[in-house]
C-alpha positions as CSV (number, residue, x, y, z in Angstrom):
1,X,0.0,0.0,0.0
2,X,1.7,3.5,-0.6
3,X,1.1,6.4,1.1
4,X,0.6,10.1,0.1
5,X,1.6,12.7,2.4
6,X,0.3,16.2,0.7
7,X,1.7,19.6,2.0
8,X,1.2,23.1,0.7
9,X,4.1,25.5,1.1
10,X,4.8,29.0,0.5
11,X,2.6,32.0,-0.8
12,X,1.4,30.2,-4.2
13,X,0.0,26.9,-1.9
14,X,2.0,24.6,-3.6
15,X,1.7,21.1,-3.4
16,X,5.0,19.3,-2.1
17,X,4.1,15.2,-1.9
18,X,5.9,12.5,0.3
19,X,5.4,9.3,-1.6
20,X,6.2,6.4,0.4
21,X,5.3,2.5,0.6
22,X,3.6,1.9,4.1
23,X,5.9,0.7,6.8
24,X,9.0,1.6,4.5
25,X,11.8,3.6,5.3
26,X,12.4,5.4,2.2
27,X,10.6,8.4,0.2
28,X,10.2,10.6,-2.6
29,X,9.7,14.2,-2.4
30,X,8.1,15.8,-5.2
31,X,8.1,19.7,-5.7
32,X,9.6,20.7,-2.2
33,X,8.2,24.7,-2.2
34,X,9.3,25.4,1.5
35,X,10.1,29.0,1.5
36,X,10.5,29.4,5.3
37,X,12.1,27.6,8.0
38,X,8.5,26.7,9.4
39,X,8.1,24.8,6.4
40,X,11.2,23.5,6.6
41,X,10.3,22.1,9.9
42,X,6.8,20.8,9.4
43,X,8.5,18.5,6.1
44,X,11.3,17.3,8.3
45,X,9.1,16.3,11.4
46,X,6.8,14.3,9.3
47,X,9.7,12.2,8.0
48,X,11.3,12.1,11.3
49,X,7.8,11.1,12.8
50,X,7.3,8.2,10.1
51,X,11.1,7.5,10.3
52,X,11.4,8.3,6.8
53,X,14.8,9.2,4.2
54,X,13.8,10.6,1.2
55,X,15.5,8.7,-1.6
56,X,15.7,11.3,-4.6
57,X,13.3,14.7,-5.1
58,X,11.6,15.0,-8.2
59,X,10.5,17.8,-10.4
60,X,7.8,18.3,-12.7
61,X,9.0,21.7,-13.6
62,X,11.7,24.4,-12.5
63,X,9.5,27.5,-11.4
64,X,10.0,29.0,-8.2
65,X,7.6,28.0,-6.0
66,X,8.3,24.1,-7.2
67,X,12.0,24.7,-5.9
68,X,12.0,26.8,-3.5
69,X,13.1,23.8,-0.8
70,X,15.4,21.9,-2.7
71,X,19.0,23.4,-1.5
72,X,17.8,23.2,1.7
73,X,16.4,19.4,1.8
74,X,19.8,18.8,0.1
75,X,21.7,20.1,3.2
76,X,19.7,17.8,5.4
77,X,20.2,14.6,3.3
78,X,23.0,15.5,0.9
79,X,23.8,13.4,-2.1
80,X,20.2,12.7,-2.6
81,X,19.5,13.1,-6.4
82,X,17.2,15.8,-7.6
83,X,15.0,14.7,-11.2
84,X,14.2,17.4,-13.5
85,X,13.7,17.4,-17.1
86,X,16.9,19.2,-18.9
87,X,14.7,21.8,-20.9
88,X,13.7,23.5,-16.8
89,X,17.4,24.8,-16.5
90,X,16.6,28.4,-17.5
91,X,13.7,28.2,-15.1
92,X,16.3,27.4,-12.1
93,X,18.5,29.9,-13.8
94,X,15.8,32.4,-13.6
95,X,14.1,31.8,-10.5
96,X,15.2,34.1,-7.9
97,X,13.8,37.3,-10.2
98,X,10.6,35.6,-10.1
99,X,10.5,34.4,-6.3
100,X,12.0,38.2,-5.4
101,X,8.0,39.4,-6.3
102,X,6.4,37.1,-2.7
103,X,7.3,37.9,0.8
104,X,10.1,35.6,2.0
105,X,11.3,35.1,-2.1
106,X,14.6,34.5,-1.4
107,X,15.9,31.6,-2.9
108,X,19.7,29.0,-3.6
109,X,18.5,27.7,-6.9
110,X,22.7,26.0,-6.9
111,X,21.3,22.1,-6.8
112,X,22.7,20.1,-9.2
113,X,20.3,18.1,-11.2
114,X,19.3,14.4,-13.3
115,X,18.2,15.0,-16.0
116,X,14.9,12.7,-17.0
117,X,13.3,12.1,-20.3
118,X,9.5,11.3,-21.2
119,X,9.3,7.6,-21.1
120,X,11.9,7.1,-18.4
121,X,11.0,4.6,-15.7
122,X,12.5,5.7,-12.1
123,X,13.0,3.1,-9.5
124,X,12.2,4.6,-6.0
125,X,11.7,4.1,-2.4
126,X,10.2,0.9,-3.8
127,X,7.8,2.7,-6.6
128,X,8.3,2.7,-10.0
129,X,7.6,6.1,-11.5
130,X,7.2,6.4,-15.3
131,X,7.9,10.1,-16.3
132,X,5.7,11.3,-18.7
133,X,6.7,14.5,-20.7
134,X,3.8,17.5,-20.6
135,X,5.2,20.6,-22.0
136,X,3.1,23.4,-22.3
137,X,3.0,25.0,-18.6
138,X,6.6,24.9,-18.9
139,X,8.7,23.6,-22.3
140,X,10.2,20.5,-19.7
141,X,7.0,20.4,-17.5
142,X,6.5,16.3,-16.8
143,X,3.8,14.5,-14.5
144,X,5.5,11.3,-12.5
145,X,3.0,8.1,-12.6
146,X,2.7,5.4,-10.4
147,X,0.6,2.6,-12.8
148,X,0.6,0.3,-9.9
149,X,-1.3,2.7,-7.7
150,X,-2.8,4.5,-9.7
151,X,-1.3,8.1,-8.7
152,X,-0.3,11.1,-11.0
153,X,1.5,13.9,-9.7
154,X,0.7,16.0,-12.6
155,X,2.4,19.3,-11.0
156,X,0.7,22.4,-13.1
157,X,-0.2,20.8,-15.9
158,X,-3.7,19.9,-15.0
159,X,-5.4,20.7,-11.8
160,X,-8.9,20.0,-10.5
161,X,-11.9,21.6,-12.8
162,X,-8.7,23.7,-14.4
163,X,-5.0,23.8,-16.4
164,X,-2.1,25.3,-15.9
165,X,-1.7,28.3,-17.4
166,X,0.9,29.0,-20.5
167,X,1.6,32.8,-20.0
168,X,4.6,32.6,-18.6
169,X,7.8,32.6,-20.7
170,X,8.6,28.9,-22.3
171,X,4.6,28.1,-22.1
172,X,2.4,27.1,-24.8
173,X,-1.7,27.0,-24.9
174,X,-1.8,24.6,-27.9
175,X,1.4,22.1,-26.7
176,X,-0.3,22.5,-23.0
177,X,-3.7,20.6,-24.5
178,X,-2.1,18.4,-26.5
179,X,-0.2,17.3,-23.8
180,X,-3.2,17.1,-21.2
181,X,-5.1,15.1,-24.3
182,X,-2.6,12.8,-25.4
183,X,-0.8,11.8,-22.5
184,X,-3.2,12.6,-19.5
185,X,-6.3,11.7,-20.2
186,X,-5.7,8.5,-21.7
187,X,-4.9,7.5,-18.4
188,X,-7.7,5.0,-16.2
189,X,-10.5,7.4,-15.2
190,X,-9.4,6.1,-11.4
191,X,-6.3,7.5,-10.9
192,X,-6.2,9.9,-8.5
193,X,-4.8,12.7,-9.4
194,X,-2.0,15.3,-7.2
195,X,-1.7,18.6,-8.8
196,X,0.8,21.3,-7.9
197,X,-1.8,23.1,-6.5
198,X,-5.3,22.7,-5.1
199,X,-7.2,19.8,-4.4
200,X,-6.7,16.0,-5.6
201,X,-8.7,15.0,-8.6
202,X,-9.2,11.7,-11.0
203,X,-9.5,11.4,-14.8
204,X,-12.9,10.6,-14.6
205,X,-13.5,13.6,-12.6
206,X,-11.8,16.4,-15.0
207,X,-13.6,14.2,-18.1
208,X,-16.7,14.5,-16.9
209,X,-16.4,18.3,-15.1
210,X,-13.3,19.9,-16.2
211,X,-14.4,23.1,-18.3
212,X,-11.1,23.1,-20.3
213,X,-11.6,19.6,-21.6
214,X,-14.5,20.1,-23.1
215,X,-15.5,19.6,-26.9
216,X,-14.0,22.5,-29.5
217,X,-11.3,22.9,-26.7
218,X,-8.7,20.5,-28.8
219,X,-5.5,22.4,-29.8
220,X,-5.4,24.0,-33.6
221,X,-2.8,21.5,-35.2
222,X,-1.7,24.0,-37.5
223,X,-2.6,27.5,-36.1
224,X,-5.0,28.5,-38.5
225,X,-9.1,29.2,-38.2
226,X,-10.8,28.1,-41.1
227,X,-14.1,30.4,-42.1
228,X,-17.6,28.9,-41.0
229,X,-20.0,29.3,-43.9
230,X,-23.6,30.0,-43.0
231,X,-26.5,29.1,-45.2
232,X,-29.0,32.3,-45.7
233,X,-26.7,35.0,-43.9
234,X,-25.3,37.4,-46.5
């Protein structure tokens, strides 16, 4: 049986997840967003209190308030190797003019990184975590899914009854549905569902109720709108 330990640091709310097989005594930490050293402590009592090591820390994209813990979880348990697709380097690199904007925004974006592909299979803490790739949010945004267990962590690429959004520099509206269509939603309507912020979801649930995902929604393949003729209208 695994177990899901969901936290929500910083400003933004962000999701931080402690994935974890029950009884083990080894973890994965996805999207550690501590920003203060109150967060800092709440994550490292819950693994002291479980008697929990975290085994790697994986990334499902580089912004800010995804990162904002990582240096410091890397102090406590150095050595510990931190997943990110390749193509979120600038987003590190960039990171402390964006976190500079929220109170406490200051953060060590020095980590070293692994870099992961789509398709990659990652053996953890006794889970094995196939990396999908989901740009669109972010150009190496990527959801990490546990097919035994049925658990996405889908970071901001698809929330519940929303998307992420594709405003921000690197993002892409049409590469962002294709992704959520081609890669997400195929996925069995039970699996539950961990975005990077707000509330779990399941397939099912954003098929049936997610506003986005509705018909005439579907990316344009080629970027162009062709004219609708109407019969009797001159």
């Amino acid at each position: 049986m695994i177990s899901v330990k969901c936290f929500h640091f910083n400003a933004l709310q962000t999701t931080c997840s402690v994935l974890s097989l029950e009884g083990g005594s080894r973890c994965v930490i996805a999207d550690p967003g501590m920003a203060s050293a109150g967060e800092r402590e709440r994550l490292g009592k819950y693994l002291s209190d479980k008697g929990l090591a975290p085994e790697a820390v994986l990334l499902t994209h580089g912004h800010f308030d995804h990162i904002f813990g990582v240096a410091a979880l890397l102090r406590s348990f150095p050595g510990i190797p931190v997943y990110m697709h390749p193509a979120e380097k600038k987003n590190v690199r960039i990171s402390p003019a964006y976190a500079s904007y929220i109170e406490g925004g200051d953060i060590d974006n020095s980590f070293p990184t692994v870099d992961i592909e789509g398709g990659d299979i990652l053996h953890l803490a006794g889970l094995e975590l196939e990396v999908i790739a989901t740009p669109g949010h972010a150009p190496g945004a990527v959801c990490f899914y546990d097919r035994t267990h049925g658990i996405l962590i889908s970071g901001d690429t698809l929330f519940a009854g929303s998307i992420g959004r594709s405003d921000l520099p690197g993002g892409d509206y049409d590469a962002l549905m294709a992704s959520i269509l081609s890669r997400i939603m195929v996925l069995p309507g039970d699996t539950d569902v961990i975005p990077g912020h707000g509330p779990a979801t399941t397939i099912a649930r954003e098929a049936a109720t997610n506003p986005f995902l509705q018909p005439f929604n579907e990316p344009d393949p080629d970027g162009d709108v062709d004219p609708i003729a109407l019969d009797g209208l001159d």
